[in-house]
C-alpha positions as a Markdown table, in Angstrom:
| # | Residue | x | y | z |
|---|---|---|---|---|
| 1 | Unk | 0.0 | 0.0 | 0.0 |
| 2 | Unk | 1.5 | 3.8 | -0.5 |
| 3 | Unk | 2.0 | 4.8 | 2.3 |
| 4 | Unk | 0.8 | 8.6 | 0.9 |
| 5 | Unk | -2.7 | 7.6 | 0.4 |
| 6 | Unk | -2.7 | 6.3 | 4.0 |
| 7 | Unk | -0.8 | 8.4 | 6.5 |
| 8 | Unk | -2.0 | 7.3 | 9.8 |
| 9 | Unk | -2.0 | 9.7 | 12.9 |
| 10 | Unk | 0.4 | 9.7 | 15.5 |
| 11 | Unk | 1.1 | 11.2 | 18.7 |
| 12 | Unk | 3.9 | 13.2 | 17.3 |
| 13 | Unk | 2.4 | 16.1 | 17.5 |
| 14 | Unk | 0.4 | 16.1 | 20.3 |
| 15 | Unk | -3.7 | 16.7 | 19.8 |
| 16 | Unk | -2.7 | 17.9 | 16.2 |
| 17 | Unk | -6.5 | 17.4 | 14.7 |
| 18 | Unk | -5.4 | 15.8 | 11.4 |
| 19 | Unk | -2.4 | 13.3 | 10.1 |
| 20 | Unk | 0.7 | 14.7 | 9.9 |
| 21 | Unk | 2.8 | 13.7 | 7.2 |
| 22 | Unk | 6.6 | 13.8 | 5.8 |
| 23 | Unk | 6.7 | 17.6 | 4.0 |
| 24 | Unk | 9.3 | 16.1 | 1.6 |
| 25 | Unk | 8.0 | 12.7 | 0.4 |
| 26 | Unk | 4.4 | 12.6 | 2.1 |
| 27 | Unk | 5.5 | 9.5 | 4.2 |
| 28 | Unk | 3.7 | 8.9 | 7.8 |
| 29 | Unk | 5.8 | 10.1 | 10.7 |
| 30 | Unk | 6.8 | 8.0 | 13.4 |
| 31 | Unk | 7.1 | 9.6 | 16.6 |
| 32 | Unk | 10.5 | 10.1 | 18.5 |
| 33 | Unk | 11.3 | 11.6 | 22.3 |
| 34 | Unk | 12.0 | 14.9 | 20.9 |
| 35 | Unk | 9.9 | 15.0 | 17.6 |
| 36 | Unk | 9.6 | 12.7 | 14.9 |
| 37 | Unk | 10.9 | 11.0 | 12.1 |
| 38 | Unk | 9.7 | 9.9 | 8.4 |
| 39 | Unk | 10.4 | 6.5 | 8.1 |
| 40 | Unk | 11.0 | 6.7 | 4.3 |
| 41 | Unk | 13.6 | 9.4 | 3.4 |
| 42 | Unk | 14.7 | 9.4 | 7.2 |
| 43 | Unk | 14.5 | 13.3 | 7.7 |
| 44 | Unk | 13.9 | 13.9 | 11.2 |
| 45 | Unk | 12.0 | 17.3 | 13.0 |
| 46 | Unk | 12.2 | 18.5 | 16.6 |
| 47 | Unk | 10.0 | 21.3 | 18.2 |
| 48 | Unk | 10.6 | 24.7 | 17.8 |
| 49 | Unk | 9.0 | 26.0 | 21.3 |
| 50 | Unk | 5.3 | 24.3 | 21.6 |
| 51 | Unk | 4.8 | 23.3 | 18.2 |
| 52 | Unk | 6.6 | 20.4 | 15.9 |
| 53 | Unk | 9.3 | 21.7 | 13.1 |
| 54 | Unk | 8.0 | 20.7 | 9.7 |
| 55 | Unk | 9.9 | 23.3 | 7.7 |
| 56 | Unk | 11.7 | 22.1 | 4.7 |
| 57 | Unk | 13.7 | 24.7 | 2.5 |
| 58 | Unk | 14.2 | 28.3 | 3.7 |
| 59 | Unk | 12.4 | 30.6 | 6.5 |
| 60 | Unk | 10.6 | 33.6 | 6.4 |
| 61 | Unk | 13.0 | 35.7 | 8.1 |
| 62 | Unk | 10.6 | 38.0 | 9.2 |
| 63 | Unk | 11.7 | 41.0 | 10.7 |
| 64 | Unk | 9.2 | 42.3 | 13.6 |
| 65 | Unk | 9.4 | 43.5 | 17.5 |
| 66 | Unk | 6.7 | 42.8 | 20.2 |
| 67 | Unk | 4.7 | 45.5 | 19.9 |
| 68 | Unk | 4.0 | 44.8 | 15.9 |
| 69 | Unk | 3.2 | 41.5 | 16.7 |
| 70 | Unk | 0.6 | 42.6 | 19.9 |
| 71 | Unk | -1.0 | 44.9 | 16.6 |
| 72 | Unk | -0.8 | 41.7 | 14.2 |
| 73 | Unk | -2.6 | 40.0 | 16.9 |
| 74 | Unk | -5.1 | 42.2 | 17.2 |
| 75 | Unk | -5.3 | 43.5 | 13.3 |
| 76 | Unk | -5.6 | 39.2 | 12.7 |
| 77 | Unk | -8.7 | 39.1 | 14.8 |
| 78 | Unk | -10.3 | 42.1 | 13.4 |
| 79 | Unk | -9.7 | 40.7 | 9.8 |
| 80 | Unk | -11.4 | 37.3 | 11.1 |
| 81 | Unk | -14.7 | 39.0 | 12.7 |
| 82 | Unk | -15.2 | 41.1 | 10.4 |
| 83 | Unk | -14.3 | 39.3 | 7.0 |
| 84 | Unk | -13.6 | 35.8 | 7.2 |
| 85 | Unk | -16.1 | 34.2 | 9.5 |
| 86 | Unk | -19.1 | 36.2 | 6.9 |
| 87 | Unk | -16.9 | 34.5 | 4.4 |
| 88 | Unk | -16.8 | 31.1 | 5.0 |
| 89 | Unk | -20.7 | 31.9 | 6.6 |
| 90 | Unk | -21.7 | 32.3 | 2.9 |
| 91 | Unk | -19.4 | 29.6 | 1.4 |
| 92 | Unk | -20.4 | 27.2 | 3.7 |
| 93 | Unk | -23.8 | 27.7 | 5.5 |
| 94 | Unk | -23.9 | 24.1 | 7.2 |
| 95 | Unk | -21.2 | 23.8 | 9.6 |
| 96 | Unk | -22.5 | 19.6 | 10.4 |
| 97 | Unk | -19.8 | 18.6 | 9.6 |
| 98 | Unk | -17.1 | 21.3 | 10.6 |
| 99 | Unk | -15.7 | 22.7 | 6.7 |
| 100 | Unk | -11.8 | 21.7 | 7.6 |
| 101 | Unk | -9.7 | 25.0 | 7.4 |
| 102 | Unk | -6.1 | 25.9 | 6.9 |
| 103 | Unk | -4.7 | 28.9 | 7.3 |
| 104 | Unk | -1.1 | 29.1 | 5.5 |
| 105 | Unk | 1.0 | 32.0 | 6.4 |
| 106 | Unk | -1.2 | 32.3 | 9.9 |
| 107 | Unk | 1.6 | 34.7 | 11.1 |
| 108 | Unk | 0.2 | 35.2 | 15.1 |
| 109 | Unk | -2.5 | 32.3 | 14.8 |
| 110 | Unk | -5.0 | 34.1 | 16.4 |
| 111 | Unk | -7.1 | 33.5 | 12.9 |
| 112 | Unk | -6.8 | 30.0 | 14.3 |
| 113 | Unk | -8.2 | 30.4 | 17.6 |
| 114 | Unk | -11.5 | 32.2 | 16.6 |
| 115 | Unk | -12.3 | 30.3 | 13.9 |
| 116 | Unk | -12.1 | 27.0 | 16.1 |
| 117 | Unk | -14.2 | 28.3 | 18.6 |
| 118 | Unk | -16.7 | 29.4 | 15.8 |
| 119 | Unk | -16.9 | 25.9 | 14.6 |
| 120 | Unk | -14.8 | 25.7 | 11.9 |
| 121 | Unk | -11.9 | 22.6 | 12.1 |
| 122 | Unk | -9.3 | 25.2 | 11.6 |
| 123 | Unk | -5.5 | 24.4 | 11.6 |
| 124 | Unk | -2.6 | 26.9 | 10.6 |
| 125 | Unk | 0.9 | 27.1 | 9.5 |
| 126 | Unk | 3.6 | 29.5 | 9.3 |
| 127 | Unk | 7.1 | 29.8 | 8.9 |
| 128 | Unk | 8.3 | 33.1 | 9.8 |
| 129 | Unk | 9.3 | 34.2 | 12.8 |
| 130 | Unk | 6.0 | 35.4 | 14.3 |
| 131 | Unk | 4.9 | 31.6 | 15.4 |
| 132 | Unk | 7.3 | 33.5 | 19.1 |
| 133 | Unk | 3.5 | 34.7 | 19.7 |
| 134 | Unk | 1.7 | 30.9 | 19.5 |
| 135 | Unk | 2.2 | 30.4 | 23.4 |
| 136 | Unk | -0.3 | 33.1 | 23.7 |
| 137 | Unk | -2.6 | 31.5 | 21.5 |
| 138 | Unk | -5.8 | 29.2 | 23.1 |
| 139 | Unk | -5.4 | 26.4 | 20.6 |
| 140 | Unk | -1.6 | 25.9 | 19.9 |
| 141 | Unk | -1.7 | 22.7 | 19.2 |
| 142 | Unk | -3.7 | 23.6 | 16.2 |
| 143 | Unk | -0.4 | 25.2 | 14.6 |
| 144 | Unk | 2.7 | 23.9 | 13.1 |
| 145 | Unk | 5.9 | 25.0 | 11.5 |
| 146 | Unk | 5.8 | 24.4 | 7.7 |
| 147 | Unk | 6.8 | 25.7 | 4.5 |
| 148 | Unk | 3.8 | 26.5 | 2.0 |
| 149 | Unk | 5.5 | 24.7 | -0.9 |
| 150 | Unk | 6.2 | 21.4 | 1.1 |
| 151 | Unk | 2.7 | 21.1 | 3.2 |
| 152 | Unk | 2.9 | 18.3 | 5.8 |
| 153 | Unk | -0.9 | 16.8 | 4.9 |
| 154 | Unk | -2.4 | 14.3 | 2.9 |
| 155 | Unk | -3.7 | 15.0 | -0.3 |
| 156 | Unk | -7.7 | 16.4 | -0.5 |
| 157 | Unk | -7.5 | 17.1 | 3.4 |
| 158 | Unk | -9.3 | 20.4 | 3.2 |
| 159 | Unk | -12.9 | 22.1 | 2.3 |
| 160 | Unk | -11.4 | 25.6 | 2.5 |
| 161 | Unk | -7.8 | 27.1 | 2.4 |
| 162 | Unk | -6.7 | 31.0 | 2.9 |
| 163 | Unk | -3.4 | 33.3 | 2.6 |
| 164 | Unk | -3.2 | 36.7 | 3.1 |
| 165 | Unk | -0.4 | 38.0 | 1.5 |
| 166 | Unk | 2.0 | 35.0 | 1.3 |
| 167 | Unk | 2.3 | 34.9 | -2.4 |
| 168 | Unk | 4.3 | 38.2 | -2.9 |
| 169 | Unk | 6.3 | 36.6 | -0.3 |
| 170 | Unk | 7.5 | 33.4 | -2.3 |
| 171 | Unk | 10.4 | 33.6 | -4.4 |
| 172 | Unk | 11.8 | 37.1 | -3.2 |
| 173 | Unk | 15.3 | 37.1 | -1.1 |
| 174 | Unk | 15.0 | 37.4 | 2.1 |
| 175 | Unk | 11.8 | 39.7 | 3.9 |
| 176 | Unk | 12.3 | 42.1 | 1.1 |
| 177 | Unk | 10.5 | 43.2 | -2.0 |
| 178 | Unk | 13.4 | 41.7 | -4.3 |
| 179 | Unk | 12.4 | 38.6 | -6.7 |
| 180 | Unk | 14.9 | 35.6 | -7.0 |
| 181 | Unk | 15.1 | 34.0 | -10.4 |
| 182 | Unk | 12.9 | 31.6 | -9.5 |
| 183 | Unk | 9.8 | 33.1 | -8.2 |
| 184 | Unk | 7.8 | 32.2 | -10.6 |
| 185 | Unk | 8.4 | 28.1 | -10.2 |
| 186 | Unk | 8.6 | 28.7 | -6.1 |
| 187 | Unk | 5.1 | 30.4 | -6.4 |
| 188 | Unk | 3.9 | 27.9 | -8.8 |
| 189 | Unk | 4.7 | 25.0 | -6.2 |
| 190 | Unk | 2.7 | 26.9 | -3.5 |
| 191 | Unk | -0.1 | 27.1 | -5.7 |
| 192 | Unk | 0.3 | 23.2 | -6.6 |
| 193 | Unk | 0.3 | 22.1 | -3.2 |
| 194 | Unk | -2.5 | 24.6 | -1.9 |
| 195 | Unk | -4.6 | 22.8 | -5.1 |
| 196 | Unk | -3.4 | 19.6 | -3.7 |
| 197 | Unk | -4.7 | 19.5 | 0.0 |
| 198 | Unk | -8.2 | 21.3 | -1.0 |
| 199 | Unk | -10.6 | 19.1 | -1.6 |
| 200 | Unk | -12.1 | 18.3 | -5.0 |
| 201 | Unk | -14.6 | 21.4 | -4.9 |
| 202 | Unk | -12.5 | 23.1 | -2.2 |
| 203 | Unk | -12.3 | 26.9 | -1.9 |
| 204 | Unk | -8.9 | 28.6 | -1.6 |
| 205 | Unk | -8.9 | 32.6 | -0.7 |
| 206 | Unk | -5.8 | 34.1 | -1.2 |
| 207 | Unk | -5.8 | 38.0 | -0.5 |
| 208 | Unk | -2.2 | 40.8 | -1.6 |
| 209 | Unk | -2.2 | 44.2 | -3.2 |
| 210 | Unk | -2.5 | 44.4 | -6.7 |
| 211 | Unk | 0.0 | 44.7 | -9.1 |
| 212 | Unk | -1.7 | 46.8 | -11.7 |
| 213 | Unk | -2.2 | 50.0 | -8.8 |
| 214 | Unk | 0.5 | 52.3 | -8.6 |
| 215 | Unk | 1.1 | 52.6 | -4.9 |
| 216 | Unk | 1.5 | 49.8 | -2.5 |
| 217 | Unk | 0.0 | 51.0 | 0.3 |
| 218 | Unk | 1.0 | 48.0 | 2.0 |
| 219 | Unk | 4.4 | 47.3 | 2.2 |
| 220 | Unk | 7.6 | 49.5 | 3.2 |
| 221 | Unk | 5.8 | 52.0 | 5.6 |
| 222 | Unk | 7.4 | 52.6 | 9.1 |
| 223 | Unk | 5.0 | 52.2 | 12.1 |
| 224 | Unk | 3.0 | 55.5 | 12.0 |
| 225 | Unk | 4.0 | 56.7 | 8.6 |
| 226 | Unk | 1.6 | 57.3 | 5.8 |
| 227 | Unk | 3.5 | 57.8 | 2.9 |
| 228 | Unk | 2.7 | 55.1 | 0.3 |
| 229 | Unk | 5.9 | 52.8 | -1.6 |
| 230 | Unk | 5.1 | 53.9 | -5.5 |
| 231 | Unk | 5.2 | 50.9 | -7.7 |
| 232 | Unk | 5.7 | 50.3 | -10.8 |
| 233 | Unk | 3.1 | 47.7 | -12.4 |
| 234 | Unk | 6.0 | 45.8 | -14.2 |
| 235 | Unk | 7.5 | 44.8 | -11.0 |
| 236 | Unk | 6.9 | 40.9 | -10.3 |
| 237 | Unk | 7.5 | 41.2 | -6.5 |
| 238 | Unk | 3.1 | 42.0 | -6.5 |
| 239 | Unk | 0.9 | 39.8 | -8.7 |
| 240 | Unk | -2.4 | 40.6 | -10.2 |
| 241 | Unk | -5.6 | 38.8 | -11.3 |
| 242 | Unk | -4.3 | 37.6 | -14.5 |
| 243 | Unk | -1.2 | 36.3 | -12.5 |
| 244 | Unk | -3.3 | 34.6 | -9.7 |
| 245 | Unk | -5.5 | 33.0 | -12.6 |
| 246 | Unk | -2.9 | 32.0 | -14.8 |
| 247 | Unk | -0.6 | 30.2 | -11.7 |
| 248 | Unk | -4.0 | 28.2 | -10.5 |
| 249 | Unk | -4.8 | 27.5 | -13.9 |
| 250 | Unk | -1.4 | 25.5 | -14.2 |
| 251 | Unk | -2.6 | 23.8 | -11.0 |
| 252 | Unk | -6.3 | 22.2 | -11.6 |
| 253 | Unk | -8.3 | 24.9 | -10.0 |
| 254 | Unk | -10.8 | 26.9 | -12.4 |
| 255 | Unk | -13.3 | 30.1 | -11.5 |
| 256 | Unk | -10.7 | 32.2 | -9.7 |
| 257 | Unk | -13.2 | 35.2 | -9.1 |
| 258 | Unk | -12.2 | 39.0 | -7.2 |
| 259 | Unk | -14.2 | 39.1 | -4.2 |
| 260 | Unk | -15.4 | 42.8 | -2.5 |
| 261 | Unk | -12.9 | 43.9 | -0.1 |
| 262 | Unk | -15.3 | 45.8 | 2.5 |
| 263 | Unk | -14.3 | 44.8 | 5.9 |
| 264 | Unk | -10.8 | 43.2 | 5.0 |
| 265 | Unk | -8.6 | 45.9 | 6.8 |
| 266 | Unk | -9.9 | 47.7 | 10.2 |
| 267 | Unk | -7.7 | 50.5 | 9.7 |
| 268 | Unk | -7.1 | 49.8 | 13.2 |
| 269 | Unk | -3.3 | 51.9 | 14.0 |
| 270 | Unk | -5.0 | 55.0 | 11.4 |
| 271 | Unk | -8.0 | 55.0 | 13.8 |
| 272 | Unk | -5.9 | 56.2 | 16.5 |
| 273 | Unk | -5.0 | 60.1 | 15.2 |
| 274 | Unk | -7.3 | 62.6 | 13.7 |
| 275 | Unk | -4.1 | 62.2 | 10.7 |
| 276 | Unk | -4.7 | 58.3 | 10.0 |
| 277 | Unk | -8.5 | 59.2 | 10.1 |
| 278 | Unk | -8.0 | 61.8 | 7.5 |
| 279 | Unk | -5.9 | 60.2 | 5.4 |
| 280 | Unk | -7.5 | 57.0 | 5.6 |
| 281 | Unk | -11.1 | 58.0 | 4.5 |
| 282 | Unk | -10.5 | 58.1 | 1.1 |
| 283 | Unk | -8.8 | 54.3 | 0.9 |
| 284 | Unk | -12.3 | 53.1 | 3.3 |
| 285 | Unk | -14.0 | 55.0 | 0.7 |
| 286 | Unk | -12.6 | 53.5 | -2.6 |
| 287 | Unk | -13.2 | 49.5 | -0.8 |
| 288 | Unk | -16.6 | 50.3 | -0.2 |
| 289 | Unk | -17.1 | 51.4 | -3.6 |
| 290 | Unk | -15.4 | 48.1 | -5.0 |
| 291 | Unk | -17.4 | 46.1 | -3.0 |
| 292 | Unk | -20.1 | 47.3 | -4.5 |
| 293 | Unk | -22.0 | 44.9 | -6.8 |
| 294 | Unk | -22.6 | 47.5 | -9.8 |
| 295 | Unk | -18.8 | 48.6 | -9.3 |
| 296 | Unk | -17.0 | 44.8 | -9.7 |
| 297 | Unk | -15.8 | 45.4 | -13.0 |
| 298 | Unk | -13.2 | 47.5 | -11.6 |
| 299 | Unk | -11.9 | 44.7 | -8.9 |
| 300 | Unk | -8.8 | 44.1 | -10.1 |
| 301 | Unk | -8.1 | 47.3 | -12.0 |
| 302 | Unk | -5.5 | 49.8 | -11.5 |
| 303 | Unk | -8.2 | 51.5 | -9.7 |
| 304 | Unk | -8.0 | 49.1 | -7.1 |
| 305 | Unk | -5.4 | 48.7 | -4.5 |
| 306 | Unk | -5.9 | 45.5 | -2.7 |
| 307 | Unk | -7.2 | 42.0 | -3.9 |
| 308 | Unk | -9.4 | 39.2 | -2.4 |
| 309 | Unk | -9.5 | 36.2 | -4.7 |
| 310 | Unk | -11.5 | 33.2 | -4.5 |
| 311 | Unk | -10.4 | 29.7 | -6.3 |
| 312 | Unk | -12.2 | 27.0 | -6.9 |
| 313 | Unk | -10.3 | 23.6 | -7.1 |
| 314 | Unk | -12.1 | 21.3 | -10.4 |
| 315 | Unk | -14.3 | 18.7 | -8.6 |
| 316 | Unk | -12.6 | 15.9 | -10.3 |
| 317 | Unk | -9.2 | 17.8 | -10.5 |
C-alpha cells in the first residue's frame, strides 16, 4: 500500500487534529522523544518552542518586535470578525460537519483560535518568525511550522484554504521586496500544493495588493508613517488577477473570481489620530465602492489597490 494515500496519525504532534505527514516525500511520521521522524527518506523534526518543526527549504525571516506583533494579533482578529467568519458563513452555510480549514502563512494564529471556537476545524501554519506569539494562542496545538511549498498533509485534506499576503512573499530574497530568479516556479509550487490539500470542490482565498495600482500601500511603511511605496506595475515582486489566474490555472483549480474587499482591513493603527482618520477616508471610501456589486468590474483594476480572490479547485481535479 502507498504509504501517501494512508498516513495514519500519531502522537507526534500532540492533539494535532489531522495526520501529519513527511513535508518532503508525504510518508507517515513516526514519533521520537524529541519530535519525529519519516520512516521513508529518514529526515527527522524536533520542536521549535510548543509546536513540531516541519519546515523544509528556507524561512521567512521576518523582521518584527513585540509591539508589531501585539498589533498583528489584534489586526488578525479584526480581519477574522469582520471578513472571514461572513466569508466562509456564505461559502459554507452548514457547519455539520465542521468545513476543515487551513490557514497558510497564519503569522500570530489568532485567525486560528476564533475560527475554532466558531466551529470551523481550523488548523494553521507558518514559517516566519511570528509563530514567538503561538504560546499566547488558546489552541496551539492547532499550529505547526511548515513551508507553504512542502505542506505536511495528505492529499484532498481540506474544504477551504486562505493566505493573506503569502504569495508576494514566495520567491523574493530574504523579507524584502526583491524577486529571486525563481519566483515564478517557487510560487507555482505553492499554488500546486495549496490545489493539492483542498478538496475536490474546495475553496482557496488568497488575498495581496494588486499589481496593476501604482502605490503599494502595504508594504515598506514605518510604524506610523503614511507615505505610500510607488510601484511600478511591471514589478513581479506583486501579482495581479491575470497572475493569480494564470498560476491556478497550471494547478487544476478553475473560477478564480475577485471578491469585495469591504471589511478586510480595520484601519485599526489610522483609527488612533485625527491624521490616519483623514488620510485613511479616502482608501475606506474606494473599498466600499469596490465592493459594491454595480462597481466589480473594476476589482482588479488599477483603480484598485488590494485584492481578495476566491479559487475553486475542479471537482474531479
Amino acid at each position: 500500500m502507498d504509504v501517501r494515500e494512508s498516513p495514519v496519525r500519531t502522537d507526534a504532534v500532540q492533539g494535532f487534529p489531522f495526520p501529519v505527514v513527511c513535508p518532503a516525500c508525504w510518508c507517515r511520521l513516526a514519533p521520537e522523544a524529541e519530535g519525529a521522524a519519516c520512516a521513508r527518506c529518514g529526515r527527522r523534526f524536533g520542536y521549535r518552542g510548543p509546536s513540531l518543526d516541519l519546515v523544509v527549504g528556507e524561512r521567512f525571516e521576518d523582521r518584527t518586535d513585540e509591539a508589531q506583533m501585539l498589533y498583528e494579533e489584534q489586526s488578525n482578529a479584526d480581519l477574522t470578525r469582520d471578513y472571514l467568519i461572513p466569508l466562509f458563513r456564505r461559502l459554507w452555510p452548514s457547519r455539520s460537519p465542521a468545513p476543515r480549514l487551513l490557514s497558510l502563512g497564519c503569522g500570530t494564529g489568532s485567525d486560528v483560535d476564533l475560527l475554532c471556537e466558531e466551529g470551523y476545524d481550523c488548523v494553521g501554519v507558518d514559517c516566519g518568525n511570528r509563530a514567538a506569539a503561538w504560546s499566547r494562542r488558546r489552541h496551539p496545538e492547532r499550529l505547526l511550522m511548515a513551508d507553504g511549498r512542502h505542506l505536511p498533509f495528505e492529499d484532498a485534506t481540506f474544504d477551504g484554504i486562505f493566505c493573506g499576503c503569502v504569495f508576494p512573499h514566495v520567491g523574493v530574497v530574504g523579507d524584502s521586496y526583491r524577486v529571486t530568479s525563481r519566483f515564478r516556479e517557487d510560487r507555482l509550487a505553492l499554488g500546486r500544493e495549496l490545489s493539492r490539500v483542498a478538496k475536490p470542490g474546495g475553496r482557496i482565498v488568497v488575498s495581496s495588493p494588486n499589481r496593476r495600482f501604482p502605490l503599494d500601500i502595504f508594504h515598506g511603511r514605518a510604524p506610523g508613517s503614511y507615505r505610500p511605496r510607488p510601484y511600478w506595475p511591471g514589478d513581479p515582486f506583486l501579482l495581479s488577477v491575470a497572475d493569480y489566474r494564470s498560476l491556478f490555472e497550471r494547478c487544476g483549480c478553475r473560477a478564480v473570481s475577485a471578491q469585495p474587499v469591504e471589511g478586510y482591513w480595520s484601519f485599526r493603527r489610522s483609527r488612533r489620530s485625527w491624521k490616519g482618520r483623514a488620510l485613511g477616508w479616502p482608501l475606506r471610501l474606494l473599498f466600499w465602492l469596490l465592493s459594491r456589486e454595480s462597481l466589480r468590474g473594476l476589482r482588479g483594476s488599477p483603480a484598485d489597490p488590494w485584492l481578495v480572490l476566491l479559487v475553486e479547485k475542479g471537482a474531479s481535479t
